[in-house]
N, C-alpha and C positions, 0 to 999 in steps of 0.2 A: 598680784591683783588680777589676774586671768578670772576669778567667777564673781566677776561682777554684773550684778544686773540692771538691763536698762532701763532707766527713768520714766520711757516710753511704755508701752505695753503695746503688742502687735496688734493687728489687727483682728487678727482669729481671736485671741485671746480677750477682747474686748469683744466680739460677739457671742466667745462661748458665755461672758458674766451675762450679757444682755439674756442670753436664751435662758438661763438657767435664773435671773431674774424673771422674766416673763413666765415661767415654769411654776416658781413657785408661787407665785402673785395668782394664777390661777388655780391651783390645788389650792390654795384659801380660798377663794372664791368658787369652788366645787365641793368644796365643804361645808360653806355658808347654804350653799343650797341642798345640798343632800340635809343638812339639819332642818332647813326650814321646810321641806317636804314631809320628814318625819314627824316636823311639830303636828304638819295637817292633815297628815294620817290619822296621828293619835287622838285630832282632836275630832275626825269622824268618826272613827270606833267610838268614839264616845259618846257622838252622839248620837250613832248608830242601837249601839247598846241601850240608851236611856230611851229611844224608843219604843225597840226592844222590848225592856221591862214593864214599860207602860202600855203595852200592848199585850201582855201575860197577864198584869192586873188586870186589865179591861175583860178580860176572857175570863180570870178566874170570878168575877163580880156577876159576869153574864149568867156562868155555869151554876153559880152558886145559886143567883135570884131564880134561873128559871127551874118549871117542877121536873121532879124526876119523873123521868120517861118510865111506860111502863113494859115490861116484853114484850116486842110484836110478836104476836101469833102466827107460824106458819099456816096459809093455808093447803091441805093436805087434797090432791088430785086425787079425785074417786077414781079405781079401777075398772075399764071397761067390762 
């Protein structure tokens, strides 16, 4: 019975569980927030875009209502 081990647990040994509990408890919690950044990204391109959009209607409604321009005329410099 020489490898038997003890009941106890060192003390290192109890702080490597500690660290590597604190370890992972915050990569959850770095991930929680890396996700919820992305949620608020996506949810400005979105609404970025849908203003976007509604701002190309408004331009094509503009372009559309107003008349067609007609060619300006260069005016041409008499030669001295």
């Amino acid at each position: 019975m020489a490898d038997k081990k003890p009941t106890e647990k060192s003390p290192e040994s109890l702080a490597r569980v500690n660290r590597q509990r604190l370890a992972a408890e915050e990569g959850v919690r770095a991930m929680i927030d890396v996700e919820q950044k992305a949620v608020a990204v996506r949810r400005n391109m979105e609404r970025l875009r849908a203003l976007r959009q509604a701002k190309e209607v408004e331009e094509a409604k503009t372009q559309a209502s107003a008349p067609a321009d007609t060619k300006k005329k260069r005016k041409v410099k008499a030669k001295a």
